[in-house]
C-alpha positions in Angstrom: 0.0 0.0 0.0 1.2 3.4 -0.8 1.8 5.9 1.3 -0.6 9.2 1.4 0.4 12.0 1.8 -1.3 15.5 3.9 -2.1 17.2 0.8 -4.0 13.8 -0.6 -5.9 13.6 2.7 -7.0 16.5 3.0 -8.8 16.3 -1.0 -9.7 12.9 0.0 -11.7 14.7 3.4 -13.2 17.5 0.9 -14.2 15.2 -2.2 -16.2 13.1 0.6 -17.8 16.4 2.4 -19.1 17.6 -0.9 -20.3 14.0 -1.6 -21.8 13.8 2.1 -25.0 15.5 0.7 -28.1 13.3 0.0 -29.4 15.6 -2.9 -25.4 15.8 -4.4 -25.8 11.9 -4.7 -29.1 12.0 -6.1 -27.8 14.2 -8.8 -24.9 11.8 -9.9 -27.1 8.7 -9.9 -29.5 10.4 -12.4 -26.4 11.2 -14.3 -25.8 7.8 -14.3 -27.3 7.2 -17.7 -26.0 10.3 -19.5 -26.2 14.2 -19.8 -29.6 15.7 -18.7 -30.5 19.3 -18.7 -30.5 21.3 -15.5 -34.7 20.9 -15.8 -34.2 17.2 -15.9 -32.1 16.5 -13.0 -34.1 19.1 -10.8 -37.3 17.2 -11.7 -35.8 13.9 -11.4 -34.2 14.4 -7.9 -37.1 16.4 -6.5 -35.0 19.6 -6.1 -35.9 23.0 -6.4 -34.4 24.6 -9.4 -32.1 27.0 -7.1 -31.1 23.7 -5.1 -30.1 22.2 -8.1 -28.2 24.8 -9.3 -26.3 25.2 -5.8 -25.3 21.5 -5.6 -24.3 21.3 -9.3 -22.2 24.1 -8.6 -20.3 21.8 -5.7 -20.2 19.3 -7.8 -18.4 21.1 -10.9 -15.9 22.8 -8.1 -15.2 19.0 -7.4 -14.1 18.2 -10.4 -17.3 15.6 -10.6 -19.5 17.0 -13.2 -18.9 19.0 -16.1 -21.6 21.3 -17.9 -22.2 21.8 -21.4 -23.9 25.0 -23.5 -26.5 23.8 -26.4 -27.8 26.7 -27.3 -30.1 28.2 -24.3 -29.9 24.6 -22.4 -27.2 23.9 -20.2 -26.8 20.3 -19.7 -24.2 18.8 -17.1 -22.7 14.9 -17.9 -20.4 13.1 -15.5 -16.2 14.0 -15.6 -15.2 11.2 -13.2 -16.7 7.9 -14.2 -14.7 6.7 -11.1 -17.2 8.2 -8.9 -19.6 5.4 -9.8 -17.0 3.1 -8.3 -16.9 5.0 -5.2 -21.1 5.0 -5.1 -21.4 1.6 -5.2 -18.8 0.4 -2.9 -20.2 2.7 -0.4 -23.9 1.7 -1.1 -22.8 -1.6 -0.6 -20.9 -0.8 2.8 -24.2 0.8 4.0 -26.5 -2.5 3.4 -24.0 -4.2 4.8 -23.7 -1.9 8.2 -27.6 -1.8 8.0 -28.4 -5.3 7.3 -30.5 -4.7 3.9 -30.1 -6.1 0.7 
């Protein structure tokens, strides 16, 4: 195992605070299956559309999401497929913890 160093902790700590949010997760599950339009994923998570906007915002600073400009739409897709990786070992950690399957 390698060794980590302060500086890797410490974006380690901040990548898993800005993913700590049960909206933020929402979000990257419904961008699961591709780009949506910032309509789509405030509809499909439930969000309010300033909600949306402020979480998308977290996760574009994070390096997570990345938008793109089609004319008046803005519509954001996935930059980390990794993330995915991270979701579902997590999920599975929780049912684990928690006894669901």
């Amino acid at each position: 195992m390698s060794k980590v160093d302060q500086r890797q902790l410490t974006r380690m700590a901040n990548l898993f605070a800005k993913l700590a949010d049960p909206a933020r997760l929402r979000i990257l599950q419904s961008l699961r299956q591709g780009p949506l339009r910032v309509g789509e994923i405030h509809r499909n998570c439930r969000l309010k559309q300033a909600n949306t906007s402020k979480h998308l915002r977290v996760l574009r600073e994070a390096g997570l999401v990345s938008p793109h400009r089609e004319g008046t739409s803005v519509h954001y897709a996935i930059s980390e497929p990794l993330i995915f990786g991270l979701c579902d070992l997590a999920c599975g950690t929780a049912k684990q913890s928690t006894g669901k399957s």
